[in-house]
N, C-alpha and C positions, 0 to 999 in steps of 0.2 A: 854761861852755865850749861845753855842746850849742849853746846859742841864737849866740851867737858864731859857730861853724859855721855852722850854718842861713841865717843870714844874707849872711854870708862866699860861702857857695852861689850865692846868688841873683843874688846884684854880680857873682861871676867870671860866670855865664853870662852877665848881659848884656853885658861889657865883652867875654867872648869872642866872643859875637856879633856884637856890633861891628865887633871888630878884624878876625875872620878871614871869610875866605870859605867859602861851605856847601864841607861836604865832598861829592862827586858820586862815590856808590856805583851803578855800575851806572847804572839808571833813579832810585835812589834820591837823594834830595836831602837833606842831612843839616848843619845849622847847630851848628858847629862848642858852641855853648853849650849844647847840647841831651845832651851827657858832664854838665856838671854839672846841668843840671835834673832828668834821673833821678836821681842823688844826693840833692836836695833833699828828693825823697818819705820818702829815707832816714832822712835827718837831720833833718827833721819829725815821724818816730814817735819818734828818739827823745828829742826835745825833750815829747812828749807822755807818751810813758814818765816823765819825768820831774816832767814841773810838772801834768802831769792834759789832758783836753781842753780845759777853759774857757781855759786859761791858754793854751794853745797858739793858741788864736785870736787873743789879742792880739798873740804874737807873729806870725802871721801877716798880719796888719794892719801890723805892723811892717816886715813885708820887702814887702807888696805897694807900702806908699808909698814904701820904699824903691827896690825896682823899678822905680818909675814912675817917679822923679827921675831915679835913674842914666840911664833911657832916655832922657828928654827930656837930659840932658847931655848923650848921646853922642849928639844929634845926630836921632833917630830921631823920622818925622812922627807927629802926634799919633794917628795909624789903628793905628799901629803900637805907640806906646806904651798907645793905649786896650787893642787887643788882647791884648796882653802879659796886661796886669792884668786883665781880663776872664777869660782862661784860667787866670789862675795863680790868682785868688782858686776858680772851679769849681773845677779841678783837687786845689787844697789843700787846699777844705774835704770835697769825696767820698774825696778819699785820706782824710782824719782822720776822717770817720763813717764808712768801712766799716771804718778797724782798730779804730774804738772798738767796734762790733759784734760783729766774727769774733770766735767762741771756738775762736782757733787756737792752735799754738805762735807766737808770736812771729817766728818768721822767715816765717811762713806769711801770718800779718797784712799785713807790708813786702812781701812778693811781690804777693800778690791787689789792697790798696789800692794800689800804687803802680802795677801795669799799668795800673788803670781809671782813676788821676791822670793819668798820663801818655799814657791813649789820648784822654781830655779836653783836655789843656790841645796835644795837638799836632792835634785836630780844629779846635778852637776858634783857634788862634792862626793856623793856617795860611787859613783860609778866611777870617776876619774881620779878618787882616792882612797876608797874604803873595795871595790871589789876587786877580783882578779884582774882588771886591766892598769890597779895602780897598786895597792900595797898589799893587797892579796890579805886583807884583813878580815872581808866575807866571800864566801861562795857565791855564785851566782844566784843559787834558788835565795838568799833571804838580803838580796838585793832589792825587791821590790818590798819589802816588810818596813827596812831601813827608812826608803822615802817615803814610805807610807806614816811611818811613825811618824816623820821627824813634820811632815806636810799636814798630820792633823795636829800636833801640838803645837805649831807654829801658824798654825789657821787660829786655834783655840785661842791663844795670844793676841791675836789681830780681830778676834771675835769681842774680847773683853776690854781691849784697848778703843775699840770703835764706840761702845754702850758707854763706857766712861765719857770718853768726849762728848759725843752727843747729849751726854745727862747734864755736863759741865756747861755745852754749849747753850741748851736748852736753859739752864739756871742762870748764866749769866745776861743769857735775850729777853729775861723775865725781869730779870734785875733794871737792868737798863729801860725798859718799858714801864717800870712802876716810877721810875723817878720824872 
């Protein structure tokens, strides 16, 4: 079911990317699929929790060809779909070597790997598919606004997903100790 998920993730952002227009916070510029790519960080540790690192690279290879297809269906130029999978393959594999690393708790791992995924795959997409060096989508000046957006909502994501785990973890260590 995790892998399911994980995948499931990957499809809504791009179809929501698609469909919707960026959200415009302030100076920030915020693509509407960029809710569920933080998620993805999520739902990738714990596909890893699960089947081990090795295995999780497969499926990550899974969802990047996945990724790629859906974007070239909806339509999205090849700079664009290069970009995508460019950032999301960085992205997913520095998210999965730093939680395979940390000797943290567990929700500590998802917060740390998943900012430095997400401050990766929204440098990376933005500059090599969204400004003048790829699809000439933004100008230069609100290139930094883009990553800025896309890097505090996708922290915020991996801020709320860390508190939940911990709470879950915490309740279930409590569980286990009463009995």
């Amino acid at each position: 079911m995790r892998i399911i998920i994980y995948l499931i993730s990957i499809v809504t952002a791009n179809v929501v990317t698609a469909a919707f227009a960026p959200l415009q916070m302030g100076v920030f510029i915020v693509p509407m699929g960029t809710l569920f790519i933080g998620a993805t960080f999520i739902f990738r540790d714990l596909v890893q929790n699960k089947y081990g690192r090795k295995k999780t690279y497969i499926f990550i290879g899974t969802a990047l060809f996945l990724s790629a297809v859906v974007s070239f269906i909806l339509g999205d130029t090849l700079i664009i779909v290069l970009a995508s999978a460019l950032s999301f393959a960085v992205a997913e594999t520095t998210d999965t070597e730093i939680y395979t690393r940390l000797k943290l708790p567990m929700s500590w791992r998802v917060f740390y790997s998943g900012v430095v995924g997400g401050l990766l795959d929204s440098v990376i997409f933005v500059i090599i598919g969204l400004s003048p060096l790829g699809a000439n989508f933004l100008p230069w000046e609100a290139v930094p606004a883009a990553i800025l957006g896309q890097v505090i909502v996708k922290s915020i994501i991996q801020g709320i997903a860390a508190v939940i785990l911990s709470q879950v973890t915490n309740s279930m260590t409590k569980h286990a100790l009463s009995k």
